[in-house]
PyMOL CGO cylinders between C-alpha atoms (Angstrom):
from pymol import cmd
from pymol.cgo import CYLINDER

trace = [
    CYLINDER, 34.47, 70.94, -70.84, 36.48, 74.13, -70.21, 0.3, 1, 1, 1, 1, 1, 1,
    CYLINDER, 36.48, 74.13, -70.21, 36.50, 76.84, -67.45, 0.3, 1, 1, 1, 1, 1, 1,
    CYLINDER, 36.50, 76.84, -67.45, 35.71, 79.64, -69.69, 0.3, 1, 1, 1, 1, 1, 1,
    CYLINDER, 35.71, 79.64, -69.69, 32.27, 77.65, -71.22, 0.3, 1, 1, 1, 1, 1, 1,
    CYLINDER, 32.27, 77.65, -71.22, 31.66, 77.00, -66.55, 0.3, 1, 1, 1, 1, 1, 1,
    CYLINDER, 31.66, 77.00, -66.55, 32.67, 80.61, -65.74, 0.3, 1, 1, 1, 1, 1, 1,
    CYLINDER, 32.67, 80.61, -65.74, 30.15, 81.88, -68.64, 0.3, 1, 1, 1, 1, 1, 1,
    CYLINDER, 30.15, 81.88, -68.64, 27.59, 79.40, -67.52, 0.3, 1, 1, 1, 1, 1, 1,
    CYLINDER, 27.59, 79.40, -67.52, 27.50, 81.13, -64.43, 0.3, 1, 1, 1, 1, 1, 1,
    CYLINDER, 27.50, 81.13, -64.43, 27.76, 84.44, -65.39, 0.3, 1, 1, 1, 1, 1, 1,
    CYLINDER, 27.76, 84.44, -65.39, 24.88, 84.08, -67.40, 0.3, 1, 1, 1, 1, 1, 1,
    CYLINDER, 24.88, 84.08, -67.40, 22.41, 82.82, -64.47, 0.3, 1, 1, 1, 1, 1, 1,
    CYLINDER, 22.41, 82.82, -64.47, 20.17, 85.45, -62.95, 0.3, 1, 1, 1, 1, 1, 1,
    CYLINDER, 20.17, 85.45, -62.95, 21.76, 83.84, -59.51, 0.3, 1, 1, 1, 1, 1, 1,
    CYLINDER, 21.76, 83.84, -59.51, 24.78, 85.38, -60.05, 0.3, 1, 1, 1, 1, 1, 1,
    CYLINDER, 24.78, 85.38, -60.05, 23.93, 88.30, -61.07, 0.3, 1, 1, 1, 1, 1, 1,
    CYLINDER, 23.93, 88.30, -61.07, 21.69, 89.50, -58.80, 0.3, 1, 1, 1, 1, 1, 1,
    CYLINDER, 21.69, 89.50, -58.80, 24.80, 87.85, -56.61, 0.3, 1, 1, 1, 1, 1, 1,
    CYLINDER, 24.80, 87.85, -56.61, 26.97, 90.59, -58.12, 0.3, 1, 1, 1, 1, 1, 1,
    CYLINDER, 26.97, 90.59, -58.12, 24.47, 93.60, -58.44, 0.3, 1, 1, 1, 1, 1, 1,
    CYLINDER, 24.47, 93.60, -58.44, 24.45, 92.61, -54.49, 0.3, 1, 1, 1, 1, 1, 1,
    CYLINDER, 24.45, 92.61, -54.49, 28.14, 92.68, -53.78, 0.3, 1, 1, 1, 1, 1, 1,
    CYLINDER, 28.14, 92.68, -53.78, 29.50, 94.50, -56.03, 0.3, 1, 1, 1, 1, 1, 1,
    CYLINDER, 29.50, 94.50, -56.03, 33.17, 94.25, -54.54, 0.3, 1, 1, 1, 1, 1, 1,
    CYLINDER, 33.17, 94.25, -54.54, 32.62, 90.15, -54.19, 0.3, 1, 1, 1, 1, 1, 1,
    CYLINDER, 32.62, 90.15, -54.19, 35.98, 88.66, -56.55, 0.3, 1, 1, 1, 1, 1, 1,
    CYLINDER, 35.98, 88.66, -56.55, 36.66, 84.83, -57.79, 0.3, 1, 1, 1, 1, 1, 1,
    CYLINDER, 36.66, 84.83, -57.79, 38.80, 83.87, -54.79, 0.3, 1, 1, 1, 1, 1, 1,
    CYLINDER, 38.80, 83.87, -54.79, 39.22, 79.92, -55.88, 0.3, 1, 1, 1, 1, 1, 1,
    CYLINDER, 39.22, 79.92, -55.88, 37.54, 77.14, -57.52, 0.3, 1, 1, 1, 1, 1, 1,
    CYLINDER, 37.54, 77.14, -57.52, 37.08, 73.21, -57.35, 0.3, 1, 1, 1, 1, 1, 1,
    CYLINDER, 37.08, 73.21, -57.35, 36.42, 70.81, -60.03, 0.3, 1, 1, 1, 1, 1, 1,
    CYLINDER, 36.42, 70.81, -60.03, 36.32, 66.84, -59.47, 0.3, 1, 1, 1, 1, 1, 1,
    CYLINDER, 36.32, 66.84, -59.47, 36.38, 64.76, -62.79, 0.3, 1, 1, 1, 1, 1, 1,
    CYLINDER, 36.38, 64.76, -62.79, 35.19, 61.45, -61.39, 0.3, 1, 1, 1, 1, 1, 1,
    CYLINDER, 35.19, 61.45, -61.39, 36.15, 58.63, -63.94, 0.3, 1, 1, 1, 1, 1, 1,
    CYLINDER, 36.15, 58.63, -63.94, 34.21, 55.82, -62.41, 0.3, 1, 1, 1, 1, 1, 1,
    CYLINDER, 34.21, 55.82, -62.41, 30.98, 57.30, -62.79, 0.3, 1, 1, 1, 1, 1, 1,
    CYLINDER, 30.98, 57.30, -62.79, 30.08, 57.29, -59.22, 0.3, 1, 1, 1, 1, 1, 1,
    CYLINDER, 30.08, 57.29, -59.22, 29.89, 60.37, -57.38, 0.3, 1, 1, 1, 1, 1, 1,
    CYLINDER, 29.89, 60.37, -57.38, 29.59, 62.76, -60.84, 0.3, 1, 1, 1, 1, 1, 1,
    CYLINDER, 29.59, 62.76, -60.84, 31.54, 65.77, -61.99, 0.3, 1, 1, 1, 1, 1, 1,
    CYLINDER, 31.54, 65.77, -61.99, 31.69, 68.64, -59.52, 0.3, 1, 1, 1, 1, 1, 1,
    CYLINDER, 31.69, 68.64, -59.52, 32.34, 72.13, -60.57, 0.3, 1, 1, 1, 1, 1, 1,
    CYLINDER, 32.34, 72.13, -60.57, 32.42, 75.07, -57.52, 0.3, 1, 1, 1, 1, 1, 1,
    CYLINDER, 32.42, 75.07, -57.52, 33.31, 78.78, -58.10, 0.3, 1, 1, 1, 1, 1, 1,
    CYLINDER, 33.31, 78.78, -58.10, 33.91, 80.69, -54.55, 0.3, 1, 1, 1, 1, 1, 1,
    CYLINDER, 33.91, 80.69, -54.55, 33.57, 84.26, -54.23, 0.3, 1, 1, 1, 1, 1, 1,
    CYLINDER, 33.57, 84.26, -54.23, 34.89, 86.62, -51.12, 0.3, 1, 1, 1, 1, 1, 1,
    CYLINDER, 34.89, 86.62, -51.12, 32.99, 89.80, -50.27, 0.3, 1, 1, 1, 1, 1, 1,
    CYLINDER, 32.99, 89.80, -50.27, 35.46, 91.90, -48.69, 0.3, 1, 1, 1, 1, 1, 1,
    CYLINDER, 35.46, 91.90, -48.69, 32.78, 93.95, -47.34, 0.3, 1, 1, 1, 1, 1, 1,
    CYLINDER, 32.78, 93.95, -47.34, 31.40, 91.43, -45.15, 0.3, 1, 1, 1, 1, 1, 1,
    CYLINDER, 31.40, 91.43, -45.15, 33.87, 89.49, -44.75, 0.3, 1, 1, 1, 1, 1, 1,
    CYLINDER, 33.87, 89.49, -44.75, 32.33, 86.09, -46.32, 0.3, 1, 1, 1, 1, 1, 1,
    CYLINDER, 32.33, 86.09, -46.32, 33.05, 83.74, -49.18, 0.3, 1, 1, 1, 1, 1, 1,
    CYLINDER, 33.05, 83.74, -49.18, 30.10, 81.85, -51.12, 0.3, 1, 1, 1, 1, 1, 1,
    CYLINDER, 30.10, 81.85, -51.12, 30.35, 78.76, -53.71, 0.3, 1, 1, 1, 1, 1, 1,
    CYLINDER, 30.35, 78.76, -53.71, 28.84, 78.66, -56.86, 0.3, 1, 1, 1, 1, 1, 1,
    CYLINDER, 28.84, 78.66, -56.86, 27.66, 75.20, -57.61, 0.3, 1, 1, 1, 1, 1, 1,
    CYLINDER, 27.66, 75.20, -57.61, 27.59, 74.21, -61.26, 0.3, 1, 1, 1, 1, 1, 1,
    CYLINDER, 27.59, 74.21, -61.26, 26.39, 70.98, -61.47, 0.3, 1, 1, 1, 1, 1, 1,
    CYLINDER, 26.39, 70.98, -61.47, 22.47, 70.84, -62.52, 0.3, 1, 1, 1, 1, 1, 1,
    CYLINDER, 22.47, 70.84, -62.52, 21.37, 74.04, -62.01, 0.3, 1, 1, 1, 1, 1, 1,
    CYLINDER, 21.37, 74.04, -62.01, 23.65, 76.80, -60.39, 0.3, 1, 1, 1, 1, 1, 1,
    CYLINDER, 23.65, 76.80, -60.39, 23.12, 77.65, -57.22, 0.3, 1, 1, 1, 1, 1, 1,
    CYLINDER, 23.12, 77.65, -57.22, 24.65, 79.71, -54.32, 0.3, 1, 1, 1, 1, 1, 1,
    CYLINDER, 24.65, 79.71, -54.32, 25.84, 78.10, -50.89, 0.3, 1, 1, 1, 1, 1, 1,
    CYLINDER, 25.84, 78.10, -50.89, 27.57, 80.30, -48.29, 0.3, 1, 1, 1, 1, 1, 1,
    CYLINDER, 27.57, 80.30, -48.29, 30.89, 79.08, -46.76, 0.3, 1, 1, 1, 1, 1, 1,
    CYLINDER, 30.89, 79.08, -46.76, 32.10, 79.13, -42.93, 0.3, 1, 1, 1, 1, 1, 1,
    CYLINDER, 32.10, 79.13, -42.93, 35.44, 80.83, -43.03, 0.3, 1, 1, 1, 1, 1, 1,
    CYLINDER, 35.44, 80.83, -43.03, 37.16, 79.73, -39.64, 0.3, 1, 1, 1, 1, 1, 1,
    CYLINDER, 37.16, 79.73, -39.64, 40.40, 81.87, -39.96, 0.3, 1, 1, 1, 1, 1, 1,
    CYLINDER, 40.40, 81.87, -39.96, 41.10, 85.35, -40.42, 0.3, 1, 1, 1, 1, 1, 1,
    CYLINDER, 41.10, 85.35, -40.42, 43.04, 84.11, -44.05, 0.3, 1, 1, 1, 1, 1, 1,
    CYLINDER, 43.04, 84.11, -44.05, 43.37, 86.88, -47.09, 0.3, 1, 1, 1, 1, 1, 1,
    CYLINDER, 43.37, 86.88, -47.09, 41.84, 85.61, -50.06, 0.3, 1, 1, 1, 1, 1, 1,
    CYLINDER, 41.84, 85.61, -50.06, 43.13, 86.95, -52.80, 0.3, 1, 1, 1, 1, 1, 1,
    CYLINDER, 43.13, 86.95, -52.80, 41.68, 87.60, -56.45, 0.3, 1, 1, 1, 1, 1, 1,
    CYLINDER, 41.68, 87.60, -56.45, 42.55, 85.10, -59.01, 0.3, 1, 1, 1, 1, 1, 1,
    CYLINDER, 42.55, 85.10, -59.01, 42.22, 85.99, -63.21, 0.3, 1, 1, 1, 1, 1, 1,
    CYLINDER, 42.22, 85.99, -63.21, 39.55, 85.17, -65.06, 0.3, 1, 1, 1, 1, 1, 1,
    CYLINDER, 39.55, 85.17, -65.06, 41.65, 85.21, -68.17, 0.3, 1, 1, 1, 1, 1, 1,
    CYLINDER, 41.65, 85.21, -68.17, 42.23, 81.40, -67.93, 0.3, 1, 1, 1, 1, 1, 1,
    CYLINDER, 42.23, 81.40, -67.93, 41.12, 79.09, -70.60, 0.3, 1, 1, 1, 1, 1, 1,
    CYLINDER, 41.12, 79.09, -70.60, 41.74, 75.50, -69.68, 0.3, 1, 1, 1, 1, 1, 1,
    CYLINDER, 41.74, 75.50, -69.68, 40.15, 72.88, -70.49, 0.3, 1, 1, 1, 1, 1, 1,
    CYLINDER, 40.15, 72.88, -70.49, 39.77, 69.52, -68.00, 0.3, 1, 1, 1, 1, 1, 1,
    CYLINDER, 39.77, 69.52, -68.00, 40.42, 66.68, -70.79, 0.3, 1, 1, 1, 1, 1, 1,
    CYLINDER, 40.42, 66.68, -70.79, 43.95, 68.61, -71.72, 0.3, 1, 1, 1, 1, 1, 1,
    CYLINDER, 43.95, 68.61, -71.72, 44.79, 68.65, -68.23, 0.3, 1, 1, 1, 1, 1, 1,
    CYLINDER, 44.79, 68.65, -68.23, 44.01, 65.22, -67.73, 0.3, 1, 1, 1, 1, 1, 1,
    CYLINDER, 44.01, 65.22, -67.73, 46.12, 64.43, -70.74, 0.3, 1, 1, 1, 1, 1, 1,
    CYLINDER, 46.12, 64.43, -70.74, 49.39, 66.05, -69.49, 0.3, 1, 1, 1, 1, 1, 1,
    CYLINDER, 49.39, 66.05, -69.49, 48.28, 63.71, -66.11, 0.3, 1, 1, 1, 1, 1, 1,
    CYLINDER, 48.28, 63.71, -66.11, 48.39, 60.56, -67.77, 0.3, 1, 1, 1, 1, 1, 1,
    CYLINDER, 48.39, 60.56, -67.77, 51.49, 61.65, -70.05, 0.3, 1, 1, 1, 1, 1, 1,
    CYLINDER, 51.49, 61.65, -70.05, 53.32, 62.19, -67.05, 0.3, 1, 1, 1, 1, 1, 1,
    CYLINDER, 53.32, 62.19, -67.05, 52.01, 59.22, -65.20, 0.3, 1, 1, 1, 1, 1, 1,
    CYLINDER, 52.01, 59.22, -65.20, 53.19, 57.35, -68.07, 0.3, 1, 1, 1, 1, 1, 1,
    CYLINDER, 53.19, 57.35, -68.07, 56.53, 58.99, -67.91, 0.3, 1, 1, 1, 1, 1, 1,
    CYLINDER, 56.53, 58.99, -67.91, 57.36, 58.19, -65.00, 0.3, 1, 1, 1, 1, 1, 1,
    CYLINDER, 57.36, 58.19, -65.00, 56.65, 54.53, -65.70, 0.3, 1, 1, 1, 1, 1, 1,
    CYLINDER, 56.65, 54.53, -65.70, 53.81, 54.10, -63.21, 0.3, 1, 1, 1, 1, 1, 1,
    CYLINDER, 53.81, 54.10, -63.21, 51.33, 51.54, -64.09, 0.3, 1, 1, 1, 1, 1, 1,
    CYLINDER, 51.33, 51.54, -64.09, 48.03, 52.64, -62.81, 0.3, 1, 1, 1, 1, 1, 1,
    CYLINDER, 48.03, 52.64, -62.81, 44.34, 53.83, -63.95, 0.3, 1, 1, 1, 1, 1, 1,
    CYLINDER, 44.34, 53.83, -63.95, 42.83, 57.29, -62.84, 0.3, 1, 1, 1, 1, 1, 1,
    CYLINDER, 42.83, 57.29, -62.84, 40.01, 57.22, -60.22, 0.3, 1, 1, 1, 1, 1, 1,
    CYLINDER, 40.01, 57.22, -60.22, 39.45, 60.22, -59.46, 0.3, 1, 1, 1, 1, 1, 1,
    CYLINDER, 39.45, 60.22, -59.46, 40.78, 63.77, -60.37, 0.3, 1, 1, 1, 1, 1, 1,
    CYLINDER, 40.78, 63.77, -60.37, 40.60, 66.89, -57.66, 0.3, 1, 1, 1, 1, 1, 1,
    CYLINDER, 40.60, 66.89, -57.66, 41.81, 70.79, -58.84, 0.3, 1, 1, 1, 1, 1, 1,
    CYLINDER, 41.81, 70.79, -58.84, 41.29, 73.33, -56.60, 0.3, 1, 1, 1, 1, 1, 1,
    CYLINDER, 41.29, 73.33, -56.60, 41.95, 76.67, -58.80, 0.3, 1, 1, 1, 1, 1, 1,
    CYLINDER, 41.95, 76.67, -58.80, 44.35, 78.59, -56.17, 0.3, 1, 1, 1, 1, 1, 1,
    CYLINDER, 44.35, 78.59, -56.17, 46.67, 81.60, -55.93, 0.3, 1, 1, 1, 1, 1, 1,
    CYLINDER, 46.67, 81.60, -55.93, 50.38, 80.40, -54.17, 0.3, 1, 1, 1, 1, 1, 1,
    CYLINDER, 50.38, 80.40, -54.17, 52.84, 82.84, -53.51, 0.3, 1, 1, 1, 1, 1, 1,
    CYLINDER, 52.84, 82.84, -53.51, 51.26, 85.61, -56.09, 0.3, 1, 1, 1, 1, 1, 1,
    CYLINDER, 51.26, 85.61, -56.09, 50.79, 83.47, -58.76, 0.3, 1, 1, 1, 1, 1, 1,
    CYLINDER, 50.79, 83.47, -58.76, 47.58, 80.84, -60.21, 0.3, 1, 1, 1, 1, 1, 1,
    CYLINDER, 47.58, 80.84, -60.21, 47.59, 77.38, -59.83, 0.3, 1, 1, 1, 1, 1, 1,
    CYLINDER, 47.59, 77.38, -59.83, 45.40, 74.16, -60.57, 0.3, 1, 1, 1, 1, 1, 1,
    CYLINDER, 45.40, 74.16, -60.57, 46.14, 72.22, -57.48, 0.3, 1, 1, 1, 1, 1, 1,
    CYLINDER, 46.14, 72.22, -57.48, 45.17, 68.79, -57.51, 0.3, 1, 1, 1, 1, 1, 1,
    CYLINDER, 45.17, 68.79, -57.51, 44.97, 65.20, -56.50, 0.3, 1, 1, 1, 1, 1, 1,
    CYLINDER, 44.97, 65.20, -56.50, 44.35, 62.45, -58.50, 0.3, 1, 1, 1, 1, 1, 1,
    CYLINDER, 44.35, 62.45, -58.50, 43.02, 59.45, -56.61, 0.3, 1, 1, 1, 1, 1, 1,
    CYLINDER, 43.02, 59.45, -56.61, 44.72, 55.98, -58.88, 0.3, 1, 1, 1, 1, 1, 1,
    CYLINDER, 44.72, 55.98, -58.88, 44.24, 52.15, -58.91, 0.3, 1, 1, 1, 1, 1, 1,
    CYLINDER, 44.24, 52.15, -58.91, 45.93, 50.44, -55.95, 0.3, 1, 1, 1, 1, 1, 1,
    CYLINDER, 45.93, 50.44, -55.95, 45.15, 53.27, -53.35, 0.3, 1, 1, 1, 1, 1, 1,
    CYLINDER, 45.15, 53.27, -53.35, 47.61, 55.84, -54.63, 0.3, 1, 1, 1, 1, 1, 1,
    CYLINDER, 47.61, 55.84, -54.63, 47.56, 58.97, -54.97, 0.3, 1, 1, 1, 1, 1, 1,
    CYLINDER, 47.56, 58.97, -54.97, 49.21, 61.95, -57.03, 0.3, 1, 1, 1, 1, 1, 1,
    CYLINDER, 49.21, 61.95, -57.03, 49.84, 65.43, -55.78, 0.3, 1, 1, 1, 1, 1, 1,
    CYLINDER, 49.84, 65.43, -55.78, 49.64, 67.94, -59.00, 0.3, 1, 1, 1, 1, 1, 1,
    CYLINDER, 49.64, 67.94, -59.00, 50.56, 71.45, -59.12, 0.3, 1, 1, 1, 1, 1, 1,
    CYLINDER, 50.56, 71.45, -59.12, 49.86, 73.03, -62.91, 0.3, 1, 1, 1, 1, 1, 1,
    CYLINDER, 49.86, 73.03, -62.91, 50.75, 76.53, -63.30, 0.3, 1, 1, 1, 1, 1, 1,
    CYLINDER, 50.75, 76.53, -63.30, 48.36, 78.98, -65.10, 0.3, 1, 1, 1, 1, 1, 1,
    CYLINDER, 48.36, 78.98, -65.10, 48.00, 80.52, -67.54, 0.3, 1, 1, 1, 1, 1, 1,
    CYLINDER, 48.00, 80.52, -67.54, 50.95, 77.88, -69.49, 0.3, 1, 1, 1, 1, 1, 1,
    CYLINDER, 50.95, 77.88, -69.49, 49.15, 75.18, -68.13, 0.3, 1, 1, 1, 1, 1, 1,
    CYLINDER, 49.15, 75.18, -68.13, 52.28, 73.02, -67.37, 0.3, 1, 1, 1, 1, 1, 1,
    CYLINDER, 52.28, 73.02, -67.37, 52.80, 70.52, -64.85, 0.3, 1, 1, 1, 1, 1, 1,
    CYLINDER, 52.80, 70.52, -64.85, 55.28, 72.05, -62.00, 0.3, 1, 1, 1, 1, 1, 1,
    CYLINDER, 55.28, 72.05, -62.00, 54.96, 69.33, -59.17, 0.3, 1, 1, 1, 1, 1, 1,
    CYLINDER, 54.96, 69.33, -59.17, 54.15, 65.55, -59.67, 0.3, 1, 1, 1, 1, 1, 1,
    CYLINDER, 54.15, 65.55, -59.67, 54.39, 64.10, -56.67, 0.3, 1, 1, 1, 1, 1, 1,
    CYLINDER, 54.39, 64.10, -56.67, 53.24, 60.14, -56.27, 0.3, 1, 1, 1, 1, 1, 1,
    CYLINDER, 53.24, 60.14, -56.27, 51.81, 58.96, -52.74, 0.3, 1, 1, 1, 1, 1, 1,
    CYLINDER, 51.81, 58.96, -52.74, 50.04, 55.73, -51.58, 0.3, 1, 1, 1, 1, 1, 1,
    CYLINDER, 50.04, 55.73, -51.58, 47.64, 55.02, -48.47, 0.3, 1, 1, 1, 1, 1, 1,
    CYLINDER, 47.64, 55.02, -48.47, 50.17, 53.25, -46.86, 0.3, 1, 1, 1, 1, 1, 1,
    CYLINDER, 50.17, 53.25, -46.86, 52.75, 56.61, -47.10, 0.3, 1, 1, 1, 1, 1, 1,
    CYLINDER, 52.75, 56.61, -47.10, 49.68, 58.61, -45.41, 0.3, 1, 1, 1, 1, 1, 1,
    CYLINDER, 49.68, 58.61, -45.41, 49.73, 55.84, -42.70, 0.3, 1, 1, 1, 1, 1, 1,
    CYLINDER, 49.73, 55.84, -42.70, 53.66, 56.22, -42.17, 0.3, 1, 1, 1, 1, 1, 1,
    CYLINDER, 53.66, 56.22, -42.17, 52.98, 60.38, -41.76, 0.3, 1, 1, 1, 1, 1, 1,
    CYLINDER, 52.98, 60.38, -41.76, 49.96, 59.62, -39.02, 0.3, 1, 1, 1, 1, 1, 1,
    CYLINDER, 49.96, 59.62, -39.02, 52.03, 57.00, -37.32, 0.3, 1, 1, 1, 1, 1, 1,
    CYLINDER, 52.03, 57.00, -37.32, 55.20, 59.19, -36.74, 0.3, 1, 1, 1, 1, 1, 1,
    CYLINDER, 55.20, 59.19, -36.74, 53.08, 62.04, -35.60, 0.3, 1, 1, 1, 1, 1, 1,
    CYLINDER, 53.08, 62.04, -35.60, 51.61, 59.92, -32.61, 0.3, 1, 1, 1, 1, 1, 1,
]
cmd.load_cgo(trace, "trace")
């Protein structure tokens, strides 16, 4: 599965386009994906547009049929356009994960794998999390379009319990 075959997927469904014919000034503002490996919960595949005009973002929800769900924004953030230009596909990224995991010597199986397709500091990024045996966790930053792995960052429960602690 790749983002061009999800982003054409949804640009072919009369949802969308009526969507578009509607808002003509509406851009792709981010996107999530979850690639669940224990079969649990399913893939998830979201693209979020902002309509500057109204002020208001809305999700595209790939997973059985596409369909549109609005989306509360609290906070007066700028969204900003992101490309879509980018080809990736979700079993390469999840390669380069488990190359790196392996790298870095850590002994572990993948759970769980959350990208959120975001623009930091002017440029596109997959963001993620991947959820691992032993309740870790990996913070993931791959830059886009070379689609290499820029922050690796390895966490467990028990750090997230240290952070909460300290904070009280």
């Amino acid at each position: 599965m790749n983002s061009q075959f999800l982003l054409e997927k949804l640009k072919d469904s009369e949802i969308f386009k009526k969507f578009m014919k509607e808002n003509p000034s509406a851009f792709l503002c981010s996107g999530f994906f979850v690639i669940d490996k224990t079969g649990k919960e399913g893939n998830k595949q979201h693209f979020d547009y902002y309509v500057p005009s109204i002020k208001k973002m809305f999700s595209f929800q790939l997973e059985d049929n596409v369909r549109l769900v609005p989306i509360e924004v609290f906070n007066e953030n700028v969204f900003e356009e992101i490309s879509l230009d980018y080809d990736f596909d979700f079993q390469d990224i999840e390669k380069k994960i488990i190359r790196e995991i392996e790298e870095k010597g850590i002994k572990t199986e993948i759970q769980k794998i959350l990208l959120s397709l975001q623009k930091l500091k002017g440029k596109d990024f997959l963001v993620g999390t991947v959820f691992i045996s032993a309740l870790g966790m990996i913070k993931i930053n791959v830059s886009l379009p070379d689609k290499k792995i820029v922050k690796f960052e390895k966490k467990s429960f028990f750090d997230m319990l240290k952070i909460i602690k300290k904070k009280k």
